[in-house]
BADO-373248 format. One line per 10 residues: number of its first residue (from 0); their letters; for each residue z, x, y of C-alpha. Coordinates in nm, 3 decimals, decimal comma, padded with zeros to 5 digits. Example, Ala and Ser with C-alpha at 12.3 -4.5 7.8 and 13.67 -1.06 7.14 Angstrom:
BEGIN
0) as) 00,780:01,230:-00,450 ~ 00,714:01,367:-00,106 $
% end
This chain:
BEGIN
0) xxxxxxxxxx) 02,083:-04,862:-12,048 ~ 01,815:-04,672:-11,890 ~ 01,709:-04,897:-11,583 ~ 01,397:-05,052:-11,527 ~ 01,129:-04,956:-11,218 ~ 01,120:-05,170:-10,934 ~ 00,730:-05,168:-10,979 ~ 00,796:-05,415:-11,295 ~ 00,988:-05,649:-11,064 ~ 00,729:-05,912:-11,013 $
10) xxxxxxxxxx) 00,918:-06,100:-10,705 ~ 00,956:-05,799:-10,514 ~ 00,625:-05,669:-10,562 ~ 00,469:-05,976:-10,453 ~ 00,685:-06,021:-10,143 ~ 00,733:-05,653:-10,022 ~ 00,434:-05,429:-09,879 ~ 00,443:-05,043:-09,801 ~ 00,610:-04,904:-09,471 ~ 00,396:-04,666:-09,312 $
20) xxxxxxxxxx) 00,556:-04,409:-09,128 ~ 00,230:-04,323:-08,933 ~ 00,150:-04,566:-08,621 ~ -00,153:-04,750:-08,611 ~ -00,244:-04,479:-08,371 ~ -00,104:-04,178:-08,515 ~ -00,328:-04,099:-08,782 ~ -00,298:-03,749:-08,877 ~ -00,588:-03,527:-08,797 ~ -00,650:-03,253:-09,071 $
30) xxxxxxxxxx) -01,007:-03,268:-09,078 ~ -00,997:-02,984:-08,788 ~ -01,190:-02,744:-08,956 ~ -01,092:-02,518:-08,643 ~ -00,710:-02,432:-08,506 ~ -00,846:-02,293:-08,213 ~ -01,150:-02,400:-07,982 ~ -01,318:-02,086:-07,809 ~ -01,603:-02,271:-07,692 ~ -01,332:-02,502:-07,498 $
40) xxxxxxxxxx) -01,208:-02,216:-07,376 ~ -01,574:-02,058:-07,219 ~ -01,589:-02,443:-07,056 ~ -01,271:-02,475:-06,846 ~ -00,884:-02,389:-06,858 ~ -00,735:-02,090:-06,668 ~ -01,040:-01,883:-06,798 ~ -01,356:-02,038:-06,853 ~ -01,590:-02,215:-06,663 ~ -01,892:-02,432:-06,723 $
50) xxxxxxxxxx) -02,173:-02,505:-06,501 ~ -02,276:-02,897:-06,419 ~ -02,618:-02,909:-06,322 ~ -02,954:-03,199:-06,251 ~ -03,293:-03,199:-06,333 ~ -03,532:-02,906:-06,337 ~ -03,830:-02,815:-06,619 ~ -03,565:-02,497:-06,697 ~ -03,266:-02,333:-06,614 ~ -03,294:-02,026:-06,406 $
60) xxxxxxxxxx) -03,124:-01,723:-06,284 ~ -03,215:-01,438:-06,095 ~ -03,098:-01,147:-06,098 ~ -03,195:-00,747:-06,030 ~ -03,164:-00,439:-06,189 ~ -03,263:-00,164:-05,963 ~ -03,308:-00,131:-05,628 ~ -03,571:00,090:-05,530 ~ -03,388:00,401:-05,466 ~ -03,446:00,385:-05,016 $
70) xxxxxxxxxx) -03,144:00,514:-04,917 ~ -03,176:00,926:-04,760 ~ -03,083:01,173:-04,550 ~ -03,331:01,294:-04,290 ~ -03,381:01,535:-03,988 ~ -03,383:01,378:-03,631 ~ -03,708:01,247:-03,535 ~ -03,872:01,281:-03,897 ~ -04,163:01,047:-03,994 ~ -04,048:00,791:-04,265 $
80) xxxxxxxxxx) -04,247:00,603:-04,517 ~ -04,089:00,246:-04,498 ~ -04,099:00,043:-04,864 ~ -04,036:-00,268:-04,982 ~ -03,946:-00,284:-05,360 ~ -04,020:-00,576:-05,595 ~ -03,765:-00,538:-05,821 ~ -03,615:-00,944:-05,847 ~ -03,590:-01,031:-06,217 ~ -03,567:-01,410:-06,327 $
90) xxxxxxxxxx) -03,381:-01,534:-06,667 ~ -03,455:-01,865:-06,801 ~ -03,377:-02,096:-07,078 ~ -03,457:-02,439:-07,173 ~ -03,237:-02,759:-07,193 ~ -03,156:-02,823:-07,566 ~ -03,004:-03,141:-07,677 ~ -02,709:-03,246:-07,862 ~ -02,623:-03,583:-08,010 ~ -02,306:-03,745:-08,250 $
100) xxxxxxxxxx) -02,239:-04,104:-08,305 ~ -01,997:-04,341:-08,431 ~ -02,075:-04,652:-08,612 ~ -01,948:-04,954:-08,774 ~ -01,979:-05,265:-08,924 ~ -01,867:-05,569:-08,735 ~ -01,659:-05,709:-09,002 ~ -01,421:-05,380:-09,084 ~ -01,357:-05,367:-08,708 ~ -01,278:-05,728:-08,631 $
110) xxxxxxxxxx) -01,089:-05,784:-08,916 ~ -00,904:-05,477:-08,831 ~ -00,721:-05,665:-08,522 ~ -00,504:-05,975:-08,529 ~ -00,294:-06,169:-08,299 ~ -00,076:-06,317:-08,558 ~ 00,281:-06,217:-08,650 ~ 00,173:-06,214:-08,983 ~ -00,079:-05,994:-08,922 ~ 00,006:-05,603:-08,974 $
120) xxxxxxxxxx) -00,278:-05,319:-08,844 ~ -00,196:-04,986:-09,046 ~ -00,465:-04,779:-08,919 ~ -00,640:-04,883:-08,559 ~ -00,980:-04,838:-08,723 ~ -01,207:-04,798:-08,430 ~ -00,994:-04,560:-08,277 ~ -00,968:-04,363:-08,579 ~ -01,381:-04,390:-08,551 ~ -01,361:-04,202:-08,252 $
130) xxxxxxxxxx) -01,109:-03,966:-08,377 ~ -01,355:-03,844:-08,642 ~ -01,636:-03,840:-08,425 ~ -01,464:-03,610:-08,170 ~ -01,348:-03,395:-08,380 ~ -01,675:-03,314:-08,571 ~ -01,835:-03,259:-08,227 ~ -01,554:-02,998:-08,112 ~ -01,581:-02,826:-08,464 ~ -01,973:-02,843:-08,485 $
140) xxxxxxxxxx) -02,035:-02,655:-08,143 ~ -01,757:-02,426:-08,202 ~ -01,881:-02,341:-08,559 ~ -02,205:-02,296:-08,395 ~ -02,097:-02,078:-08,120 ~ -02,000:-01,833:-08,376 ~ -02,309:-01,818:-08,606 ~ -02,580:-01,637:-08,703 ~ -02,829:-01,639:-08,426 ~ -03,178:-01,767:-08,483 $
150) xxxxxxxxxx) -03,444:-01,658:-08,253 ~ -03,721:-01,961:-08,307 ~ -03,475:-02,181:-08,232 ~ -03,289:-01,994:-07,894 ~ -03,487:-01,820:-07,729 ~ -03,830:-02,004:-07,677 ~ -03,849:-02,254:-07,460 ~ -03,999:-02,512:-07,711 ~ -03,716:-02,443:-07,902 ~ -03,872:-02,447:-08,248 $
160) xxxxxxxxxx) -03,781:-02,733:-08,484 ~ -03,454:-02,837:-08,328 ~ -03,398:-02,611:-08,021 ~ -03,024:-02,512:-08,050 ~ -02,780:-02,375:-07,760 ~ -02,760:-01,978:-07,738 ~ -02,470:-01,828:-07,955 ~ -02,262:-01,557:-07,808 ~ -02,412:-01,300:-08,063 ~ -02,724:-01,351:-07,913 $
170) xxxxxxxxxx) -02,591:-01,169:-07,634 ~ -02,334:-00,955:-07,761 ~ -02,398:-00,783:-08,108 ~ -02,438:-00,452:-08,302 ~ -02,836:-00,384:-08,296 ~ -02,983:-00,192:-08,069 ~ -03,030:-00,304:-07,719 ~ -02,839:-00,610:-07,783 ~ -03,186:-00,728:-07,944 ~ -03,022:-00,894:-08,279 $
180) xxxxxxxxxx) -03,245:-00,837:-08,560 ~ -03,438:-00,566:-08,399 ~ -03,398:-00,365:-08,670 ~ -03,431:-00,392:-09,025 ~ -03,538:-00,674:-09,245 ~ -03,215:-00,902:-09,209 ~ -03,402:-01,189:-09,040 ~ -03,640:-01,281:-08,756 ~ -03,596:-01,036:-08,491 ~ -03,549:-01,093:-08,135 $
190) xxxxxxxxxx) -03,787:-00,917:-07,851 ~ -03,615:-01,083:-07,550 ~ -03,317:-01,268:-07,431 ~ -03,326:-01,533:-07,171 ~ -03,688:-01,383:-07,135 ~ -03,617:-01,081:-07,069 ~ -03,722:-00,747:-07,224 ~ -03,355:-00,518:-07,268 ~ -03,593:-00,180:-07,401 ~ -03,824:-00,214:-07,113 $
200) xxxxxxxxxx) -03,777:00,000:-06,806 ~ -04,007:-00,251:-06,591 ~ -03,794:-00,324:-06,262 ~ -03,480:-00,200:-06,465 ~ -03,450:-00,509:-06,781 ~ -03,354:-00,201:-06,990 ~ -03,034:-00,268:-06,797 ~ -02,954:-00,625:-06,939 ~ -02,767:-00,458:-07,224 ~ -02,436:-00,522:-07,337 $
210) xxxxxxxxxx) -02,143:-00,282:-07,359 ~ -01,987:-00,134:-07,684 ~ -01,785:00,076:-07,813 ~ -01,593:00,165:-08,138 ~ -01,246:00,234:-08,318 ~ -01,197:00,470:-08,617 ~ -00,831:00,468:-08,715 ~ -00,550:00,214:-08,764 ~ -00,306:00,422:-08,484 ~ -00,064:00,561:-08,738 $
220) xxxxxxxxxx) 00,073:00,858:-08,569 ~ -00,091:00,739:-08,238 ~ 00,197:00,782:-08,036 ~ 00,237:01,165:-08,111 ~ -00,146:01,247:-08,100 ~ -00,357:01,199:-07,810 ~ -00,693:01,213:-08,022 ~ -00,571:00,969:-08,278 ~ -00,453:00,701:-07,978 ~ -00,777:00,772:-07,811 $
230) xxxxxxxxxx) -00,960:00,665:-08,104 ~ -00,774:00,385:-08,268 ~ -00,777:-00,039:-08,078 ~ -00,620:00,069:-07,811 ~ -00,811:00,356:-07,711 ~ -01,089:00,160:-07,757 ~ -00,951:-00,130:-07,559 ~ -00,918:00,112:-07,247 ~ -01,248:00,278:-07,240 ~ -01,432:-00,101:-07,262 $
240) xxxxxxxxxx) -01,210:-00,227:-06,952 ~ -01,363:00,062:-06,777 ~ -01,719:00,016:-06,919 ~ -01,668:-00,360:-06,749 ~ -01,498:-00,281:-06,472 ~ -01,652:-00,347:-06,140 ~ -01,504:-00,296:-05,794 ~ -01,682:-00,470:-05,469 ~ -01,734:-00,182:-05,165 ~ -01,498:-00,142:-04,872 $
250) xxxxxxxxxx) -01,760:-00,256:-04,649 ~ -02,058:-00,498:-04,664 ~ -01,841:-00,699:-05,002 ~ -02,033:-01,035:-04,947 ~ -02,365:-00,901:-05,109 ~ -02,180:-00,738:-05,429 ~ -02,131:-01,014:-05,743 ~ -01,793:-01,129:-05,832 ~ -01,581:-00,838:-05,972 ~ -01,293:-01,082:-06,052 $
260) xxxxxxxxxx) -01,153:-01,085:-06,396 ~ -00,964:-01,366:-06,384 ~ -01,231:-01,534:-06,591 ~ -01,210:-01,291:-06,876 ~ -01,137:-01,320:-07,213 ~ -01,116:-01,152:-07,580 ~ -01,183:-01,317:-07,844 ~ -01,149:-01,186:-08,213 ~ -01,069:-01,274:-08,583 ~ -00,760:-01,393:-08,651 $
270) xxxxxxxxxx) -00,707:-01,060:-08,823 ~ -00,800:-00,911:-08,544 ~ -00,541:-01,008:-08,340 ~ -00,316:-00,972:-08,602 ~ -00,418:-00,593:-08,628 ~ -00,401:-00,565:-08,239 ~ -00,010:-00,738:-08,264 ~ 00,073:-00,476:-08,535 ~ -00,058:-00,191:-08,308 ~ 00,159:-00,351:-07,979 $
280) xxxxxxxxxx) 00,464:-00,390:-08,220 ~ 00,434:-00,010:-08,364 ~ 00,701:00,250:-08,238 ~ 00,900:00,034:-08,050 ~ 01,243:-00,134:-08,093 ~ 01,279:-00,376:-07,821 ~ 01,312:-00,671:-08,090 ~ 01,634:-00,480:-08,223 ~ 01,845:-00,443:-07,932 ~ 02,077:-00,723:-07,888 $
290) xxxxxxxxxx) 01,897:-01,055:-07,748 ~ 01,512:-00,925:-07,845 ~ 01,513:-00,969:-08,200 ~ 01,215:-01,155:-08,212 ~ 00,968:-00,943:-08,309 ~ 00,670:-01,199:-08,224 ~ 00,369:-01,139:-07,959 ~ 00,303:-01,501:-07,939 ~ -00,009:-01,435:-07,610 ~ -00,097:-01,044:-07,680 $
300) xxxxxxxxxx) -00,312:-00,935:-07,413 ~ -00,467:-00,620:-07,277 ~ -00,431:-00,554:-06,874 ~ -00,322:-00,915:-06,853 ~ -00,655:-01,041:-07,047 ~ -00,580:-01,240:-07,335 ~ -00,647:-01,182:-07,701 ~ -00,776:-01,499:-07,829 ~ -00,811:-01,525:-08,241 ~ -01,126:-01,741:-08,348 $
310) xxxxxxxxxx) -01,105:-01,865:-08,700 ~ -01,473:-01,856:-08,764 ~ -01,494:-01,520:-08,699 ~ -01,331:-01,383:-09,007 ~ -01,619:-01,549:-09,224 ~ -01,900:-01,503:-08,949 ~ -02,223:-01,315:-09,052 ~ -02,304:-01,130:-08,771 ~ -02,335:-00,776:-08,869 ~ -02,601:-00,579:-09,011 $
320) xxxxxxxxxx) -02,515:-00,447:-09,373 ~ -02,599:-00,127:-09,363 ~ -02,470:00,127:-09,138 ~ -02,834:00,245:-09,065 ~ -03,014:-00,031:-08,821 ~ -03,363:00,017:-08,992 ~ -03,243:-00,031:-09,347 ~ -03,038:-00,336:-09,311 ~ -03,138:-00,651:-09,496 ~ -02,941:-00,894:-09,425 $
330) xxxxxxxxxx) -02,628:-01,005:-09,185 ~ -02,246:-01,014:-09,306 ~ -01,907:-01,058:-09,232 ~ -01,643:-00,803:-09,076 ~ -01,498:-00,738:-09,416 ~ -01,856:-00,792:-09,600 ~ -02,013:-00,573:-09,796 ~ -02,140:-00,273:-09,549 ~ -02,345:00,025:-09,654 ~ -02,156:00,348:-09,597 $
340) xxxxxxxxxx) -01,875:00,105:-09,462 ~ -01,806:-00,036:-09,086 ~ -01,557:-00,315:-09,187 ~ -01,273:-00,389:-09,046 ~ -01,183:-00,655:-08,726 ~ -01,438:-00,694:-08,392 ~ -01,303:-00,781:-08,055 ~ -01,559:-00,985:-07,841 ~ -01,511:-00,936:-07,398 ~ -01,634:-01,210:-07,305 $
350) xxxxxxxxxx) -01,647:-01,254:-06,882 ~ -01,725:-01,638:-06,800 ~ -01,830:-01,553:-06,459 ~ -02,098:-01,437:-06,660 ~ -02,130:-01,639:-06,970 ~ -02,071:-01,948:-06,953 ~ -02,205:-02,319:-07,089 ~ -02,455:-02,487:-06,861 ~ -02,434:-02,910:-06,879 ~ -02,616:-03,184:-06,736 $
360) xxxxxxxxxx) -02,377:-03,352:-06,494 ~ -02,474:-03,732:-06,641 ~ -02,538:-03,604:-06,987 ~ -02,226:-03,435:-07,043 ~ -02,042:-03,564:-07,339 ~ -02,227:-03,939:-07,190 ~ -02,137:-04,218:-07,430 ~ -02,431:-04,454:-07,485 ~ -02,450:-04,815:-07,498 ~ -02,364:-05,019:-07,771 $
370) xxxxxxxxxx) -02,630:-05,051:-07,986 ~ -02,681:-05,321:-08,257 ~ -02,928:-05,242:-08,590 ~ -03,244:-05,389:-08,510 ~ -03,280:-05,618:-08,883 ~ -02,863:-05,596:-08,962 ~ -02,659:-05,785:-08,686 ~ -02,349:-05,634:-08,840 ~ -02,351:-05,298:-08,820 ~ -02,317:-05,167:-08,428 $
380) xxxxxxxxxx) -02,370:-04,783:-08,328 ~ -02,290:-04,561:-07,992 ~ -02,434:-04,242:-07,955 ~ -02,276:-03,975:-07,755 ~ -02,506:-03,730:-07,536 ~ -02,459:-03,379:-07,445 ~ -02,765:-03,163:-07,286 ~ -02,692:-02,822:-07,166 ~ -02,724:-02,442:-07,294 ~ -02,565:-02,126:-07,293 $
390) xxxxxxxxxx) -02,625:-01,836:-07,015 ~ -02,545:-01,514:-06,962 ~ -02,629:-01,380:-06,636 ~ -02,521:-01,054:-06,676 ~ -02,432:-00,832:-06,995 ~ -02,332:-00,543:-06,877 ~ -02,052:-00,753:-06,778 ~ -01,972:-00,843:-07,174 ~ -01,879:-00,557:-07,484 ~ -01,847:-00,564:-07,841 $
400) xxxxxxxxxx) -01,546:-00,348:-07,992 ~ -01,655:-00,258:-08,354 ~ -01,519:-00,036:-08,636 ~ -01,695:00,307:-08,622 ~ -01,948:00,380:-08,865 ~ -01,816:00,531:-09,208 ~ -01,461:00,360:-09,157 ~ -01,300:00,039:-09,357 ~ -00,992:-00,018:-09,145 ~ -00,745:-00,283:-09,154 $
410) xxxxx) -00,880:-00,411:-09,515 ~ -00,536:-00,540:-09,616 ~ -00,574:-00,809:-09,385 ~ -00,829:-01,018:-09,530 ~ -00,661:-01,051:-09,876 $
% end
């Protein structure tokens, strides 16, 4: 006798339900479209910071670039041509606007709860609400973050036709000046950031550049060549800590900016750190000797910074296609199609002292009233308010590691 299922056993279907492992409550979240959250990380924890401000047309910063060169040596009793310089420089950007909601209908909600013993909840619908709602916010800004930057809709203060928040490629990239699309045909290009002019020398602006540098090799051999280690990650790693290094005098501190880099972070590809682990774990045997066998760099860092791996930046679009600026038509991907090649991973220094999000302190993440549809009395939604931007006071303070022109390194890490 082969047996019969239980599902044909009309008594027991009728007087047995399912058993859910999952609590009402516990509802697995795999709609995270990201593992990591960057854009958390610019806004708080041990590294970032955000900025909660009130009111105002604008937000401002100023800033200077130069400062009018007074400072001599002179004989005793020489006559002296005093001088004040103008050389104060103001960045602004506007307050953009960012909204998500959660509705329902009245019925699937109420319905949904029960005070009876008979009654069993599965899924605790309107939290689950929330749970999706939350979690396409956090993905949506940091997808955002990470994309192709769009000029109409940054960098005016009218914002175009939605006004968006600044991406950090609008401040750190690969074309010239920092300036993304300045070259080219690849897309609208940009003239000024935070309304300021990076190629003019009026009162210095041609200072509000960010730092960059490249790689060439993959290391092999590093460790017995001085040339080849100066030019592979970690080469490059060294010469931009220097490029953003800043010390404050002996004397007279208080007027210098904050040098501290306790707010500083790199973030990169998940390849990328995966290519800067590789590099860490080459020629050395620490994980063999007796109690270090594991051969994991679960927080690699660099001079105590860490190296933070950003999903979207394996498929982000941010680099010009061709290796020359002028014929480049269009943006692509670290391992995208590059004329006369500059693939491989990119490794962002990011210094939220710096850079940071800006957010109204009442409309920061503000959840709105309950509101019900003006001609359906069932169906009830609350919207959820964020208004804010991105800044970055200071670039010179940020760099962009790249592959060096002519070079396709790491490729086997994207297949």
């Amino acid at each position: 006798m082969s047996g019969t299922p239980i599902s044909v056993f009309n008594n027991f279907v009728e007087s047995t339900g399912p058993l859910y492992i999952t609590t009402p409550d516990g509802v697995i979240n795999d709609a995270q479209v990201h593992k990591t959250y960057s854009f958390g990380a610019l806004m708080g924890g041990d590294r970032g910071m955000k900025k909660m401000l009130d009111g105002g047309s604008e937000l401002r910063f100023e800033t200077f670039f130069e400062t009018g060169n007074r400072t001599r040596f002179h004989q005793p009793g020489a006559t002296q041509n005093w001088s004040q310089p103008q050389k104060l420089v103001h960045g602004r950007a506007a307050w953009r606007y960012l909204i998500t909601d959660m509705a329902w209908t009245l019925q699937t909600v109420e319905l949904n709860t029960g005070g009876s013993d008979m009654f069993q909840q599965y899924v605790d619908l309107k939290r689950h609400l929330e749970q999706a709602m939350w979690t396409d916010k956090w993905d949506f800004m940091e997808s955002h973050i990470w994309s192709e930057p769009e000029f109409t809709e940054e960098e005016p203060l009218n914002g175009g036709e939605l006004g968006k928040f600044y991406r950090i490629a609008s401040f750190i990239n690969e074309y010239g000046s920092g300036l993304y699309n300045s070259a080219g045909s690849a897309g609208t290009a940009w003239t000024t950031i935070h309304g300021i002019d990076p190629t003019s020398t009026v009162r210095g602006q041609n200072r509000y550049v960010p730092n960059t540098t490249v790689y060439s090799n993959e290391g092999t051999n590093a460790a017995l060549s001085p040339s080849i280690a100066a030019s592979s990650l970690l080469g490059a790693f060294q010469k931009m800590w220097i490029k953003c290094h800043f010390e404050k005098p002996p004397t007279m501190g208080e007027y210098f900016s904050n040098p501290s880099y306790n707010n500083q972070q790199i973030f990169c590809s998940p390849e990328g750190q995966t290519a800067y682990t590789l590099f860490l774990r080459t020629n050395q045997d620490l994980f063999v000797i007796e109690g270090r066998q594991d051969p994991a760099y679960p927080d690699p860092a660099y001079n105590f910074i860490p190296v933070k791996y950003v999903n979207a930046l394996t498929d982000a679009t941010l680099y010009p296609n061709h290796t020359t600026l002028a014929s480049a038509t269009d943006n692509v991907s670290e391992h995208g199609t590059i004329t006369n090649n500059k693939n491989g991973p990119r490794f962002y220094w990011l210094n939220s002292n710096y850079l940071y999000p800006c957010f109204h302190s009442t409309y920061f993440f503000l959840r709105g009233k309950v509101r019900e549809h003006f001609n359906d009395p069932d169906t009830f939604v609350v919207p959820v308010r964020t208004w804010g931007n991105v800044k970055c006071t200071s670039r010179m303070r940020q760099g962009l590691i790249s592959p060096s022109n002519g070079k396709s390194l790491y490729a086997g890490l994207y297949s």
